[in-house]
C-alpha positions as CSV (number, residue, x, y, z in Angstrom):
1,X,63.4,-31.8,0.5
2,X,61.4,-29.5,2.1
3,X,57.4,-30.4,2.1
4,X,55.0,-28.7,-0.1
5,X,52.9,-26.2,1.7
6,X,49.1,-26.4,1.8
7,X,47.1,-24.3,-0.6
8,X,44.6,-22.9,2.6
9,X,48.1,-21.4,4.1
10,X,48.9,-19.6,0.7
11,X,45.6,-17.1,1.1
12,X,45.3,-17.3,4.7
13,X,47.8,-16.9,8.0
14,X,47.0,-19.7,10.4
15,X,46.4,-18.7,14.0
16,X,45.7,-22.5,15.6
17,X,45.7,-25.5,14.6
18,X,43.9,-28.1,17.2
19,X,44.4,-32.2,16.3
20,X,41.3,-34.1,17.1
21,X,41.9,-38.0,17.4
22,X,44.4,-38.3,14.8
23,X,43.4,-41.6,13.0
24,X,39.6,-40.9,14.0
25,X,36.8,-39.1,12.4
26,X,37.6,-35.9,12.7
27,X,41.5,-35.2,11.7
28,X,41.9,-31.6,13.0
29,X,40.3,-28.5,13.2
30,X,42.4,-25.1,12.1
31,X,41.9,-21.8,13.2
32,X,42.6,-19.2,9.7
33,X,42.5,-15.7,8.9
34,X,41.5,-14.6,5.2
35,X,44.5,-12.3,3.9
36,X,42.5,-10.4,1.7
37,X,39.2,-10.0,3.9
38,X,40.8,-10.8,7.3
39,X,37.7,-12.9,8.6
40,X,38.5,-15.5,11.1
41,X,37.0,-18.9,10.5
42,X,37.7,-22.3,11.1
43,X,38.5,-25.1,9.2
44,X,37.2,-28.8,10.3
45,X,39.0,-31.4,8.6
46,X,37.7,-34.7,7.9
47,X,39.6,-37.5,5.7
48,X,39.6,-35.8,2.6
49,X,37.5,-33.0,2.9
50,X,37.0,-29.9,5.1
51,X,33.5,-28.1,6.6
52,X,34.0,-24.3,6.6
53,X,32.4,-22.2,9.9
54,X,32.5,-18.8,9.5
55,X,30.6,-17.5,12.7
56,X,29.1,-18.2,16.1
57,X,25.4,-19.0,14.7
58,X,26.9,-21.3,12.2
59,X,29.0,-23.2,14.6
60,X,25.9,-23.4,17.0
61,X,23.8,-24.9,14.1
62,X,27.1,-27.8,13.8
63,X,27.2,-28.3,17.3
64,X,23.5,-28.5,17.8
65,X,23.8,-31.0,14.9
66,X,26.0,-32.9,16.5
67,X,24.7,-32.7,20.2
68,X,21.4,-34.3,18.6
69,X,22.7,-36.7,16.8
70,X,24.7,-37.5,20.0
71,X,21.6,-38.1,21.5
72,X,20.1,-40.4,18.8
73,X,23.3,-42.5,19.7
74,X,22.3,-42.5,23.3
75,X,25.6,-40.7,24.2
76,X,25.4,-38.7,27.1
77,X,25.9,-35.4,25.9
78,X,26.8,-32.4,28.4
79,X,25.4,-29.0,27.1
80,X,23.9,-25.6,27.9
81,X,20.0,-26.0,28.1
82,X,19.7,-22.1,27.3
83,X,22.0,-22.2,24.3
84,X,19.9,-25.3,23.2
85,X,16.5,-23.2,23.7
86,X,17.9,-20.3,22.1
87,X,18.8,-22.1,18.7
88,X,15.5,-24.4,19.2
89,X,13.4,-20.9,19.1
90,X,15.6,-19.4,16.2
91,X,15.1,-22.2,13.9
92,X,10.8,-22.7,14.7
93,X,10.6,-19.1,14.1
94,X,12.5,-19.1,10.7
95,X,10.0,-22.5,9.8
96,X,7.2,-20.3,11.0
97,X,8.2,-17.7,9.0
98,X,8.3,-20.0,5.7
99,X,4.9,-21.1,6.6
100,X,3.6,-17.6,7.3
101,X,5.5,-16.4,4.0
102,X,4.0,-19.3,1.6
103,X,0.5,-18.6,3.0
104,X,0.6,-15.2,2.1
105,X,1.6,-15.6,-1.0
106,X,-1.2,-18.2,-1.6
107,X,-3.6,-15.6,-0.1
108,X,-2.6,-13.2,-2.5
109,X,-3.1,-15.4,-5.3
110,X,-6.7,-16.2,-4.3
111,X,-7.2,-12.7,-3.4
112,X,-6.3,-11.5,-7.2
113,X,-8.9,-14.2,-8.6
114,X,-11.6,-13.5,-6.5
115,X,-11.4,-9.5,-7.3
116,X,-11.0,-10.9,-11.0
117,X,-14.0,-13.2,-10.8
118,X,-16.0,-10.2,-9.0
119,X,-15.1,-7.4,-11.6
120,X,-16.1,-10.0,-14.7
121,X,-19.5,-10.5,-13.0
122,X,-19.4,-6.5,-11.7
123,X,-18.6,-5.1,-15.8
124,X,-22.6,-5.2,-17.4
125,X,-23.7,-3.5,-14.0
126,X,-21.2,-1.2,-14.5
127,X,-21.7,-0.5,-17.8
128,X,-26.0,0.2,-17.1
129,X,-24.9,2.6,-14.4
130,X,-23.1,4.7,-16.9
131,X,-25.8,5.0,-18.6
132,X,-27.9,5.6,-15.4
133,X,-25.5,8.4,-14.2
134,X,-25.5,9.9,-17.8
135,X,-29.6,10.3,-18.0
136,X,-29.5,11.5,-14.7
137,X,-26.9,14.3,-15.5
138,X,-29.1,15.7,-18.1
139,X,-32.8,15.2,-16.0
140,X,-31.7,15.7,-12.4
141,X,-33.9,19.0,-11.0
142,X,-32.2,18.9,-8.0
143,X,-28.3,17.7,-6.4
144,X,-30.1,15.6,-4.0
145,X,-31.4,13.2,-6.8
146,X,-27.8,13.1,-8.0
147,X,-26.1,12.8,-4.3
148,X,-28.5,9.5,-3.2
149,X,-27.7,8.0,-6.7
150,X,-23.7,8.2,-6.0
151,X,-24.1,7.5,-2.1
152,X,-25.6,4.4,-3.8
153,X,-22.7,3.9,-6.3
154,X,-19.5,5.2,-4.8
155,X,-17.5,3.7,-7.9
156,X,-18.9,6.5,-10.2
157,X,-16.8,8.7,-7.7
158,X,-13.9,6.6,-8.0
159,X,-12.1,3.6,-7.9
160,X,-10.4,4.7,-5.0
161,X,-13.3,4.2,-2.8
162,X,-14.4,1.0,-4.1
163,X,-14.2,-0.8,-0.9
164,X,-15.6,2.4,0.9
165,X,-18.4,3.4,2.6
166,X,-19.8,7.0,3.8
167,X,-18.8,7.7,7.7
168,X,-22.3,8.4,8.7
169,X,-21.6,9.8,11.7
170,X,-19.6,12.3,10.1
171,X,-21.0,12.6,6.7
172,X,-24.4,13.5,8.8
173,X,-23.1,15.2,11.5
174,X,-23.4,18.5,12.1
175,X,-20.3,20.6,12.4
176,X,-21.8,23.8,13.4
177,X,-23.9,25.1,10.2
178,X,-22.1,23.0,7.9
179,X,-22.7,19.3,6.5
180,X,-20.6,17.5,4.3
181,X,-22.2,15.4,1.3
182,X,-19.5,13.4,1.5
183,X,-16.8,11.7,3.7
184,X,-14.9,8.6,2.1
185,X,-11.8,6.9,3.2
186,X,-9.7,6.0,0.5
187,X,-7.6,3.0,-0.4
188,X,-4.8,4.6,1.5
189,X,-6.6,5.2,4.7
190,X,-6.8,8.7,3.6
191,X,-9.8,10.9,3.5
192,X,-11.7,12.7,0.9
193,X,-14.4,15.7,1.8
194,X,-16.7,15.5,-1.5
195,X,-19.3,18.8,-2.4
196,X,-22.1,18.2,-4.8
197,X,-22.6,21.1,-6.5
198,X,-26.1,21.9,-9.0
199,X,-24.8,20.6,-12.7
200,X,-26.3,23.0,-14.6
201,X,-24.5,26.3,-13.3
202,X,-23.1,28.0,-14.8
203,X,-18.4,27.6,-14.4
204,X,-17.3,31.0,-16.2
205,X,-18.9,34.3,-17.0
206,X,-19.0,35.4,-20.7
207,X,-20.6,33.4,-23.5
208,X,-21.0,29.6,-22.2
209,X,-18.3,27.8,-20.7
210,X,-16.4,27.4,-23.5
211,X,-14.4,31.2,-23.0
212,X,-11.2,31.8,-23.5
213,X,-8.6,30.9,-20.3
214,X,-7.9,34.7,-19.8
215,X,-8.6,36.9,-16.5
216,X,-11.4,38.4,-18.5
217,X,-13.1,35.4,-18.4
218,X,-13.5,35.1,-14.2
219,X,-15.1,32.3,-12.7
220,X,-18.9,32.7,-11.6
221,X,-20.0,33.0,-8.3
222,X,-21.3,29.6,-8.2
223,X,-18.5,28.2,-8.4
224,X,-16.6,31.0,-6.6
225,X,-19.4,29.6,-3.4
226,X,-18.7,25.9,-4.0
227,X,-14.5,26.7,-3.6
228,X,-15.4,28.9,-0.3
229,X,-17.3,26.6,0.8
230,X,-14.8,23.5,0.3
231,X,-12.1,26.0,2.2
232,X,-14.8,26.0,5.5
233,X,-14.8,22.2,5.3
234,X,-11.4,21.7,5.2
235,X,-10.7,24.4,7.9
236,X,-13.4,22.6,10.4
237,X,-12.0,19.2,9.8
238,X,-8.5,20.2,10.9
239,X,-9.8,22.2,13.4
240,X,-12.1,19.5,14.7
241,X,-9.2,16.4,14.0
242,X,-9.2,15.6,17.9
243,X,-12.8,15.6,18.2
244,X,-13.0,13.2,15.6
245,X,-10.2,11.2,16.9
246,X,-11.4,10.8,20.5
247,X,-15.1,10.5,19.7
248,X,-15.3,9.1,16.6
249,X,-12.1,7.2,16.0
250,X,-11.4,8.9,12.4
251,X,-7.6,9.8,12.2
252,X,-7.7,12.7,9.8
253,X,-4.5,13.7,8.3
254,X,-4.5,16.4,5.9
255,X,-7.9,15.7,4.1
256,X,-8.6,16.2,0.5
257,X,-12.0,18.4,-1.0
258,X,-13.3,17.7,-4.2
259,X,-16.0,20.1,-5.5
260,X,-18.8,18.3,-8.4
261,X,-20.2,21.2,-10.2
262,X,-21.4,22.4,-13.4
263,X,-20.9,20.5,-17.1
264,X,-17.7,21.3,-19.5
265,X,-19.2,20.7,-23.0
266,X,-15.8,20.8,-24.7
267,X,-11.9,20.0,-24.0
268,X,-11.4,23.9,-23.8
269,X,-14.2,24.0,-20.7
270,X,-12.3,21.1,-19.5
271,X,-8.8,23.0,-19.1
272,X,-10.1,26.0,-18.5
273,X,-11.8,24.0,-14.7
274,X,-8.2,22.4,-14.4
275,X,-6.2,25.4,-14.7
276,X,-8.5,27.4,-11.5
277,X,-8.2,23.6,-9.8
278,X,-4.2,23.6,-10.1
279,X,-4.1,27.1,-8.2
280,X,-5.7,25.9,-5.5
281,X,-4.3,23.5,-2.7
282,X,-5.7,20.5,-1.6
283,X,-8.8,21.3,-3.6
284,X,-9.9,19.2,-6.8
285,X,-12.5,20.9,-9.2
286,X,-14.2,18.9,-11.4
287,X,-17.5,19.0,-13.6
288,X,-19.9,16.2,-13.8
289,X,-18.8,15.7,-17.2
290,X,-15.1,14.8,-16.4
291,X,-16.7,12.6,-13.5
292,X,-18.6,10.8,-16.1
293,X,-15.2,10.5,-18.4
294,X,-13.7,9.2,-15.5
295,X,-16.2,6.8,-14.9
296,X,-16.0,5.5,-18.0
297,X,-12.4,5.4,-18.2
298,X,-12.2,3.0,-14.9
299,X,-15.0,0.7,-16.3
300,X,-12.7,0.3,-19.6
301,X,-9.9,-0.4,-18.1
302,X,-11.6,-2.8,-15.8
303,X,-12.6,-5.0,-19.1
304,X,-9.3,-4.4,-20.3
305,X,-8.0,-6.0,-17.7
306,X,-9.8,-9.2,-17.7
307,X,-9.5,-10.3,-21.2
């Protein structure tokens, strides 16, 4: 009767098979290809069982195995001292890479409570700023008054430049007859050019700032000044971007101009300012108003956040 054929030769073709000590440990050691994936691998018998090694980084972790344990034995073990150093350096760099991984991670956790902690204790001084920057909006005689009070409280310009402070040897240097109010890196390493504009001009001609969005409602000249002025900054910036690299380290890509000015009583004032700032690239309009709303909108959220 002929005998029954292993279940490993049903699914794959066998290429070698090696015997190792018959009677010993190890029983043999068979050389297989997959029928359906055609991978090579071998299989290591051992009494009952079998140990699968399906590529050359496996079968150096077996043999590295068993070269140490060799050792332990005090067998004198023949091997390749680069091989051995090769493998040794793989596996400290994928321990150090654990480490390095479960550190971070720690880090990050510590890093998330401590901004947590800070924005709890941060919140009432928050909140007395607003109302600062509000009184100021409706008493400030002159932008100056408004621009040291947000050089001393960068959040009311955003949450973006939270962790930011003014390049002063930008922000005061003079690029021919021009100065900007402000220069701010952002979160993303990016840079903002930021005009203070007077807050009680005047946006639109006709009756208030509330007019209809029509082109027989033109913008004033104010702000027509603050938007060609915010083009001349932009233009000097990219035309001065090696200067600033070689001298002054500041890699500016692309930078973005936001122009404060005037105040939008209503929601109609409010689109009206959007609808000139969407026509215009990498220019932001925005009246002290929305800053304000904006202002307030990040403090919210901030307690929202901690509760």
């Amino acid at each position: 009767m002929p005998s029954k054929q292993p279940l490993y030769l049903k699914y794959n073709d066998l290429i070698a098979n090696i015997d190792i000590e018959r009677g010993k440990r190890w029983k043999k050691l068979l050389v297989l290809k997959d029928k359906q994936t055609k991978q090579v691998f071998l299989k290591l018998f051992k009494f009952g069982g079998s140990y699968r090694i399906y590529d050359p980084y496996q079968l150096i972790r077996v043999l590295d195995t068993l070269r140490s344990a060799a050792e332990k034995a005090g067998w004198n073990v023949i091997g390749d001292p680069l091989l051995r150093e090769k493998l040794e350096e793989i596996e400290a760099l994928k321990a150090d890479r654990a480490r390095y991984k479960e550190r971070l991670n720690t880090l990050y956790t510590e890093l998330l409570k401590f901004k947590n902690d800070k924005l709890k204790e941060d919140i009432p001084r928050y909140e007395t700023e607003l109302g600062e920057i509000k009184t100021l909006l409706d008493t400030a005689q002159r932008e100056q008054e408004l621009q040291q009070y947000l050089k001393d409280h960068l959040w009311v310009l955003g949450a973006e430049y939270l962790d930011s402070q003014p390049i002063s040897n930008v922000s005061q240097f003079q690029f021919d007859d021009s100065r900007f109010d402000f220069f701010l890196e952002r979160y993303d390493t990016n840079f903002d050019i930021i005009e203070l504009k007077k807050p009680d001009v005047k946006l639109f001609s006709g009756s208030g700032n509330t007019v209809d969005t029509s082109r027989g409602t033109p913008i004033t000249s104010d702000l027509g000044k603050g938007i060609s002025q915010m083009i001349h900054y932009l233009e000097l910036a990219t035309y001065k971007k090696r200067k600033l690299l070689t001298e002054d380290k500041i890699d500016v890509y692309k930078p973005k101009g936001i122009v404060i000015i005037g105040r939008t009583e209503d929601e109609k004032a409010i689109k009206r300012l959007r609808s000139v700032s969407s026509h215009l690239k990498d220019i932001e309009l925005m009246s002290y108003d929305m800053l304000y709303k904006k202002a307030q909108v990040f403090v919210e959220h901030m307690k929202n956040r901690i509760r």
